[in-house]
VOGU-3710 file (C-alpha; in Angstrom, 3 decimals, decimal comma):
1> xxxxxxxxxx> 16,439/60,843/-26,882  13,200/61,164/-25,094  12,063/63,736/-27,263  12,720/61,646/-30,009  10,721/58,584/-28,669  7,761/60,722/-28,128  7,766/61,928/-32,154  8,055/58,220/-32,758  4,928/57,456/-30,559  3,268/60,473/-32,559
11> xxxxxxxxxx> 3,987/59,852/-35,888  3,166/56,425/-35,330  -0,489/56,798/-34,148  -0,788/59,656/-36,751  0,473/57,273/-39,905  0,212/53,772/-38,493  -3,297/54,049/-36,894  -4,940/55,715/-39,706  -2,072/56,082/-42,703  0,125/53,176/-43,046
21> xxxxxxxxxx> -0,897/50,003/-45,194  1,836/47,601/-44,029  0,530/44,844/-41,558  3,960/43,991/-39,594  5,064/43,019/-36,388  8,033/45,525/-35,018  11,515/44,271/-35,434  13,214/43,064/-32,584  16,909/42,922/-31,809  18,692/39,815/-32,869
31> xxxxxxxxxx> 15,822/38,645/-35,517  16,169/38,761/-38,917  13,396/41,410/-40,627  13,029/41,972/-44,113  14,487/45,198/-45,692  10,843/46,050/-47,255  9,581/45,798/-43,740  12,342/47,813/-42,035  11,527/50,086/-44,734  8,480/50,403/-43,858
41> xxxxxxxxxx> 8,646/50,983/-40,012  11,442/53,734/-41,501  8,651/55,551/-42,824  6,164/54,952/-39,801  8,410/56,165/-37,584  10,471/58,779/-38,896  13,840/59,962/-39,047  14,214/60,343/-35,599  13,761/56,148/-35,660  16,613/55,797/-38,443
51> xxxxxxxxxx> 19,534/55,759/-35,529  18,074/52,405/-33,687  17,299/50,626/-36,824  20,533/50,827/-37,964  20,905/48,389/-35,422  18,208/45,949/-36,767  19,949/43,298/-40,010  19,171/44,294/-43,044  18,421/47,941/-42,473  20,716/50,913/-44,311
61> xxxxxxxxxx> 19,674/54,220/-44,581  20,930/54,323/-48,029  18,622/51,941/-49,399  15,534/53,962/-47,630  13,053/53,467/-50,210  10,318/55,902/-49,008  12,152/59,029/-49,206  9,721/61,173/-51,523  6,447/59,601/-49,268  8,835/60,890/-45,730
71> xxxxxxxxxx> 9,423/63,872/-46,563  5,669/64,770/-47,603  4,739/63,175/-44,572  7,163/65,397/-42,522  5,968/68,271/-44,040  2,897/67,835/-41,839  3,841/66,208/-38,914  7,028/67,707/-37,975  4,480/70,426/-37,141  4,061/68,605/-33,653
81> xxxxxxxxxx> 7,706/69,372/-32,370  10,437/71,871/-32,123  13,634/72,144/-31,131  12,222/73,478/-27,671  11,221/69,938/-27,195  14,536/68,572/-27,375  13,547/67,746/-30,967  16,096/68,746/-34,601  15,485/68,363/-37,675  18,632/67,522/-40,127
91> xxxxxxxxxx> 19,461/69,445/-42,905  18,927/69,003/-46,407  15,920/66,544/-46,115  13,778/68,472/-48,756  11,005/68,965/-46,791  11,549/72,450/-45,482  11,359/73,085/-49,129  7,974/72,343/-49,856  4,920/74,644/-50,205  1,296/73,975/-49,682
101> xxxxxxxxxx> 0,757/73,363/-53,544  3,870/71,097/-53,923  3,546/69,382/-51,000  -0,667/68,866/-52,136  0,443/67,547/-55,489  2,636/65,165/-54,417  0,805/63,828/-51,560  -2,085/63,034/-54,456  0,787/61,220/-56,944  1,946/59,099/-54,072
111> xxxxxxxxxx> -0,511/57,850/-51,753  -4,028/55,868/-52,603  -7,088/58,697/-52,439  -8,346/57,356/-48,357  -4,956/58,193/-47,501  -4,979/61,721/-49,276  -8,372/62,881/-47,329  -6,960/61,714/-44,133  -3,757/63,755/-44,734  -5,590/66,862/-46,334
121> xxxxxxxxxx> -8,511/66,334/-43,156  -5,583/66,466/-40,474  -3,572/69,582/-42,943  -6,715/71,565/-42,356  -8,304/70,459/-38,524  -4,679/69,704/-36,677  -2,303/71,595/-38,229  -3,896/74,941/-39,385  -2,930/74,863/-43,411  -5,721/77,600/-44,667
131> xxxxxxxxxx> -3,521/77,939/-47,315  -5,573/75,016/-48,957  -8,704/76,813/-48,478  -7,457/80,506/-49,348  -5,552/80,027/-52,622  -8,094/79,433/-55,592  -6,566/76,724/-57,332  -5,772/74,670/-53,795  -9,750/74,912/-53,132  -10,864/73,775/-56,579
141> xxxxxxxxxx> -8,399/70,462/-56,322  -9,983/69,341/-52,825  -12,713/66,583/-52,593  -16,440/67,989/-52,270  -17,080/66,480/-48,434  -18,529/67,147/-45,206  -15,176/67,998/-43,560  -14,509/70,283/-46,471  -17,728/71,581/-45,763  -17,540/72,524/-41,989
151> xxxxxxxxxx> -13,630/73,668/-42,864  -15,069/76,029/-45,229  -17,777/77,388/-42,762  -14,818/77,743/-40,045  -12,989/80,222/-42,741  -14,678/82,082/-45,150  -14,418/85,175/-43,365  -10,720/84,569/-44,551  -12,000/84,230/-48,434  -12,363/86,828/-50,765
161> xxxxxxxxxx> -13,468/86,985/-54,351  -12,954/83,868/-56,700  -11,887/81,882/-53,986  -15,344/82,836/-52,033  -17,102/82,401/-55,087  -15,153/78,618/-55,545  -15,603/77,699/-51,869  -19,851/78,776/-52,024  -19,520/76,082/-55,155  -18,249/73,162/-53,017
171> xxxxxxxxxx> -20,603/73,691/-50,488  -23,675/73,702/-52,987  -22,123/70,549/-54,117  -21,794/68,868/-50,507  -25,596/70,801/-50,003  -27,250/69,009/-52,943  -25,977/65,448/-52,171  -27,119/65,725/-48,528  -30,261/67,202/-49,386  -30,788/64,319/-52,376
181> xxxxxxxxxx> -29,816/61,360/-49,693  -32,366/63,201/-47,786  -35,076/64,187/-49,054  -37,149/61,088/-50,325  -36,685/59,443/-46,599  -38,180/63,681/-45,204  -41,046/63,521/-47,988  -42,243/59,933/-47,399  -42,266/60,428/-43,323  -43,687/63,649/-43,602
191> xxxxxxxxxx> -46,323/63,675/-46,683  -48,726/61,306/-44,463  -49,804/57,922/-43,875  -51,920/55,623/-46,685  -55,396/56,494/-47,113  -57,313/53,217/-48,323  -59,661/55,981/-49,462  -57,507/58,033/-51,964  -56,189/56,502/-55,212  -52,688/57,841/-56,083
201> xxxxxxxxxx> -50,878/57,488/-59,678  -47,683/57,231/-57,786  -46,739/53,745/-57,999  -44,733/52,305/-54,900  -44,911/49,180/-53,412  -45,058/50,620/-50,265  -48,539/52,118/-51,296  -49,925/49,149/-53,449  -53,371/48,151/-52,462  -53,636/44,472/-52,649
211> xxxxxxxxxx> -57,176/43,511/-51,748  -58,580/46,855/-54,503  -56,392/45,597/-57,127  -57,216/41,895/-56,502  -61,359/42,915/-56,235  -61,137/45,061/-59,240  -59,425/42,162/-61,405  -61,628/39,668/-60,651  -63,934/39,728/-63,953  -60,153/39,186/-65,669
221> xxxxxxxxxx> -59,945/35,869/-64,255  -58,855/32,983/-66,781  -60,647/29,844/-65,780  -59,280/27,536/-68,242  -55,359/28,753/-66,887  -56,622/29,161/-63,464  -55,330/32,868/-62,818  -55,748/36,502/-62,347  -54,929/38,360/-65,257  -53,873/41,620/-63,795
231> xxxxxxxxxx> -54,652/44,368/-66,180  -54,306/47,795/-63,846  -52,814/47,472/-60,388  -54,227/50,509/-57,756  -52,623/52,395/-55,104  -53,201/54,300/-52,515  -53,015/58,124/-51,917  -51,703/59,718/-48,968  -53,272/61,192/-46,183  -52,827/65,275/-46,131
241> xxxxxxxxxx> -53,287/66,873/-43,411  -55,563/69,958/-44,050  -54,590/72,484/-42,230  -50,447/73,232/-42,272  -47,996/72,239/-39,297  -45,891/74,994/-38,109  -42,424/73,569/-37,635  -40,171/76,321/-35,766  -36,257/75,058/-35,648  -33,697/77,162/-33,761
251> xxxxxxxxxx> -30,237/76,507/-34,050  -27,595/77,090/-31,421  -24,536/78,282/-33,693  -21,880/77,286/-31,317  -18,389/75,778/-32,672  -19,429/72,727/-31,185  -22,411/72,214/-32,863  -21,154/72,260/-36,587  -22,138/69,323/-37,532  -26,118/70,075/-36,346
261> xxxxxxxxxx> -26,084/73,407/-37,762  -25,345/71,745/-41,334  -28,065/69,280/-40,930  -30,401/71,292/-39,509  -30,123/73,649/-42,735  -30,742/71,208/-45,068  -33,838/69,652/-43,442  -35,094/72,976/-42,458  -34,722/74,047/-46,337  -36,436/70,097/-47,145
271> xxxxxxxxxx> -39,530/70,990/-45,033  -39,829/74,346/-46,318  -40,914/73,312/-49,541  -43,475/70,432/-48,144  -47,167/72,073/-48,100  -47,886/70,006/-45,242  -45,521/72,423/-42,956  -44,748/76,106/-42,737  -40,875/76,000/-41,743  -39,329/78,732/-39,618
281> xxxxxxxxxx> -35,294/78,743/-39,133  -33,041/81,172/-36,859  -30,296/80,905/-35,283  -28,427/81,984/-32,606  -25,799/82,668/-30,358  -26,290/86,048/-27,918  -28,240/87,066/-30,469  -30,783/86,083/-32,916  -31,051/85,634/-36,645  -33,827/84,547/-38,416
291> xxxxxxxxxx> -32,727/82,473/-42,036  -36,513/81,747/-42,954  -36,241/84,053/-46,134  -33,020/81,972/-47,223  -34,413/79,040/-46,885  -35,158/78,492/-50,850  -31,440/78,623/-51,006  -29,494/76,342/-48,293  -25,957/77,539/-49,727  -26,797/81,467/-49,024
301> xxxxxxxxxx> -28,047/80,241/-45,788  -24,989/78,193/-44,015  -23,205/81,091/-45,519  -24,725/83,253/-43,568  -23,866/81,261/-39,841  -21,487/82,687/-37,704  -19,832/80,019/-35,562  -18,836/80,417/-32,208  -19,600/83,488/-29,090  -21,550/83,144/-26,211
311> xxxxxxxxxx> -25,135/81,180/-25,741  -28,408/82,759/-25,130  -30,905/80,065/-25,050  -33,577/81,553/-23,365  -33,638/84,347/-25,540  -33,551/82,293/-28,170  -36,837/80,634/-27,277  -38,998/83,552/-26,470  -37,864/84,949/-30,159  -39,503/81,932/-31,157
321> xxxxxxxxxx> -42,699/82,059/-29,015  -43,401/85,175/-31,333  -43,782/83,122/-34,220  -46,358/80,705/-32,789  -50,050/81,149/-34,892  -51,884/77,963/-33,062  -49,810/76,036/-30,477  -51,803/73,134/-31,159  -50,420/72,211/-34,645  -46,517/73,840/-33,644
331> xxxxxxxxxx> -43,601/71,962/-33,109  -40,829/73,511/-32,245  -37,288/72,048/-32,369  -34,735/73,706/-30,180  -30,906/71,886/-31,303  -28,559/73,062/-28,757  -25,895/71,311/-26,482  -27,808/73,205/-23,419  -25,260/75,015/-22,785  -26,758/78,123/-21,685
341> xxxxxxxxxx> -24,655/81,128/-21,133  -27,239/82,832/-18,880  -29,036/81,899/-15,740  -30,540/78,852/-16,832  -33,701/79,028/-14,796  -34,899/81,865/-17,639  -34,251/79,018/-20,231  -36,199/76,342/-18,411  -39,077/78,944/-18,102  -39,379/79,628/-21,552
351> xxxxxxxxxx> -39,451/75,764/-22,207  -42,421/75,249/-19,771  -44,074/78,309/-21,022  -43,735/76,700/-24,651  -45,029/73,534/-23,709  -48,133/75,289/-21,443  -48,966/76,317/-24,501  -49,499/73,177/-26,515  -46,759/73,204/-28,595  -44,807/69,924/-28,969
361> xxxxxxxxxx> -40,964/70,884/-27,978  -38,442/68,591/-29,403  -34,763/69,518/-28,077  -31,577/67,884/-30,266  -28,819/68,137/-28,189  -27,140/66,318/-31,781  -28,598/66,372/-35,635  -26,381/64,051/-37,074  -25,038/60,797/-38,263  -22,556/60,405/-35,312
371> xxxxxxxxxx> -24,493/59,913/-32,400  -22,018/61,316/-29,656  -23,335/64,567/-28,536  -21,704/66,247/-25,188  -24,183/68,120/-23,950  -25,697/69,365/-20,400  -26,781/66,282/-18,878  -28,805/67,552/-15,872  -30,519/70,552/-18,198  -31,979/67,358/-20,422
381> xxxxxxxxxx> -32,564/65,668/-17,851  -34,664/68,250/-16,327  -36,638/69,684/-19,920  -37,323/66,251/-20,000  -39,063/65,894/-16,640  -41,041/68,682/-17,682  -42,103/67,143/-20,897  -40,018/68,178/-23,836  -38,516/65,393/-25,790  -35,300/65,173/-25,453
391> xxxxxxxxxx> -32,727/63,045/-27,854  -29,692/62,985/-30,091  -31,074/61,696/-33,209  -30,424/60,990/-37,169  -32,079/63,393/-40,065  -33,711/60,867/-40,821  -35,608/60,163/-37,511  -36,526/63,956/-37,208  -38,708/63,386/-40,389  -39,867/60,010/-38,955
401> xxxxxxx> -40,529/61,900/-35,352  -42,548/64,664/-37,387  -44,273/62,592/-39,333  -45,581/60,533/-36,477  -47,335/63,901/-34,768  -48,928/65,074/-37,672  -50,554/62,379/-39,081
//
C-alpha cells in the first residue's frame, strides 16, 4: 500500500503539476463529487488510486472515461516503479502493448500540443526513449525545439544514415530561428554607435537625425499653412571601427553546459560574419578543438561537439593566448562553469597572464535565456578580484557588452 501511495504522489506531480487541465479540489470521504471529477483524479492518479475511490459516491471503475489517455500515460510513467518496489501492474490494461510509434501517435490524437511536448520532453530527458530519436520516421514527426535540439546533440553518436541526415535537418531548423531572433539585436550592438557625421540610407528611427532633417527642410516651409513640408528625411551612419576586434570564445563542452555551448555557436557564427570582428571558436574538454573553419556553417559545427569528459581550463586558455595578434583590441570570452579538472592555480595564471596583457577577459559561467548557472563560486569570485568580468548573461547582452568596448 505504501508503494502504491508513493506512485500516486509521482504520477501526480508528473501529470497534475505540469499535465492535467482539471482545476479540482480532491474528494473527500462522505462528500458528494461529481463522476467527471472523480474521473478525472482517476486519471491523475492512476490505477493504483482506483481501489480508494471506489469508496468516494459516484465513482465506478466501469464508467472510467479516460481509459485510452491512462494507458498512454502509463506507458511512460509506470517507468518509475517495479514490482521490487512493492509496486504490480494488472493484466490486460493495454499498455504493455504499446510501442514507441503507437504510443507517439496516440499521445498526439489525444492530448492538446503543450501537453504532447511535455510528454515527448520527459519520454526523451526522464525516461530514456531514443527510440524517438533513432527511428527515421519518429524524428521527422517531433517539434523543431531547443530540447529537441540538445536531445539530438546528447545522441547522434547513436544515429546513422537518414536518420543522421533527418536529425542535422532539425537542428538547422532550431539553428536558423535562433540565429534570426538573434542576429538584428548582435548587428545593431555590435556595428557601432551613430555618427552625426555619416549619412546612412538605412532608414531607422533609431538613427533619424532630427535637427539635419529639420535644417535641411527649412526652405520647404509653407507660410500660408504654417508647416514644414518634409520632402527627404536624413539619417545617420554608424560609427566603424577601423581596425577589426579580435573576439576569441572558448567553450567548455561539459554536459552541464549544453545550453551555453548552443548559444555560444550561434553568436560565435553571428560575429563571424560582422567586419567589425575577427571571431575565433574552440572548444574544449581535456583537450582542444578549434571550430573557427566551421563557423560559416553553425549546423556542421554543434555537430561536431562532444559533450561530456574531464575539464582542462587552463589549457584551454593558453591555446587561446596563441591566437592573440594585439591584446589591445582582443576580447576573449572564456564560458565555463569553472569547474576545472586540474590544479586550479594553473587556470588562474593563465587568466592573469591574459589580462597582463591587455586583453579584456569576459568569463560566462551561463550563455543563455535561463539565468541559473551552478558554477564555482569562489573561482569567480576570485577571476573577478583579479579583473576579469565575470557574469551569467543573455545573447543578447554579450552583443550589448561587446558593443560597449569597441565603440
Amino acid at each position: 500500500m505504501e508503494a502504491d501511495l508513493n506512485r500516486q504522489d509521482e504520477r501526480s506531480e508528473h501529470e497534475h503539476g505540469e499535465i492535467g487541465q482539471a482545476s479540482i479540489a480532491p474528494p473527500s470521504s462522505g462528500s458528494r463529487t461529481s463522476a467527471e471529477a472523480l474521473n478525472r483524479w482517476r486519471l491523475i492518479l492512476g490505477e493504483a488510486a482506483e481501489e480508494g475511490l471506489c469508496e468516494a459516491e459516484g465513482y465506478s471503475p466501469e464508467h472510467f472515461s479516460y481509459t485510452e489517455m491512462d494507458e498512454l500515460l502509463a506507458f511512460l510513467y509506470d517507468r518509475e516503479y517495479g514490482e521490487e518496489q512493492g509496486y504490480r501492474k494488472t493484466g490486460g490494461r493495454g499498455a504493455s502493448e504499446l510501442t514507441v510509434p503507437k504510443w507517439l501517435h496516440k499521445v498526439r490524437e489525444l492530448f492538446p500540443k503543450q501537453t504532447v511536448e511535455i510528454l515527448e520532453k520527459q519520454a526523451l530527458d526522464r525516461y530514456g526513449l531514443t527510440e524517438l530519436l533513432t527511428d527515421k520516421k519518429l524524428l521527422q514527426s517531433l517539434e523543431p525545439n531547443m530540447n529537441l535540439l540538445k536531445n539530438i546533440l546528447q545522441f547522434k553518436g547513436r544515429m546513422k544514415g537518414d536518420v543522421l541526415r533527418s536529425a542535422k535537418e532539425i537542428v538547422r531548423a532550431v539553428v536558423e530561428d535562433l540565429r534570426q531572433k538573434l542576429e538584428s539585436q548582435a548587428k545593431a550592438s555590435i556595428l557601432g554607435k551613430r555618427s552625426r557625421y555619416a549619412s546612412s540610407s538605412v532608414k531607422s528611427l533609431r538613427n533619424l537625425n532630427f535637427k539635419k532633417t529639420i535644417s535641411k527642410n527649412l526652405k520647404n516651409y509653407d507660410r500660408k499653412k504654417n508647416r514644414f513640408v518634409i520632402d527627404r528625411l536624413y539619417f545617420d551612419g554608424n560609427v566603424q571601427p577601423h581596425n577589426k576586434w579580435n573576439i576569441i570564445i572558448g567553450v567548455d563542452e561539459s554536459g552541464s553546459m549544453l545550453d551555453s555551448v548552443i548559444y555560444s555557436s550561434v553568436m560565435a557564427s553571428i560575429f563571424y560574419k560582422l567586419n567589425a570582428l575577427r571571431t575565433h571558436l574552440f572548444i574544449f574538454d581535456t583537450q582542444v578543438v578549434d571550430l573557427t573553419s566551421r563557423l560559416e556553417d553553425p549546423v556542421d559545427l554543434l555537430m561536431n561537439v562532444q559533450l561530456g569528459g574531464g575539464t582542462h581550463i587552463a589549457k584551454a586558455l593558453r591555446y587561446g593566448e596563441t591566437l592573440i595578434e594585439n591584446p589591445g583590441k582582443t576580447i576573449y570570452i572564456l564560458v565555463s562553469d569553472l569547474e576545472e579538472g586540474y590544479p586550479i592555480q594553473h587556470m588562474y595564471k593563465a587568466c592573469k597572464d591574459i589580462l597582463d596583457a591587455g586583453c579584456k577577459l569576459l568569463v560566462l559561467t551561463a550563455l543563455d535565456f535561463n539565468g541559473d548557472s551552478v558554477y564555482n563560486k569562489h573561482a569567480a569570485q576570485t577571476l573577478t578580484n583579479m579583473g576579469a568580468h565575470v557574469a551569467a548573461i543573455t545573447p543578447n547582452e554579450l552583443a550589448d557588452w561587446i558593443g560597449d568596448i569597441i565603440t
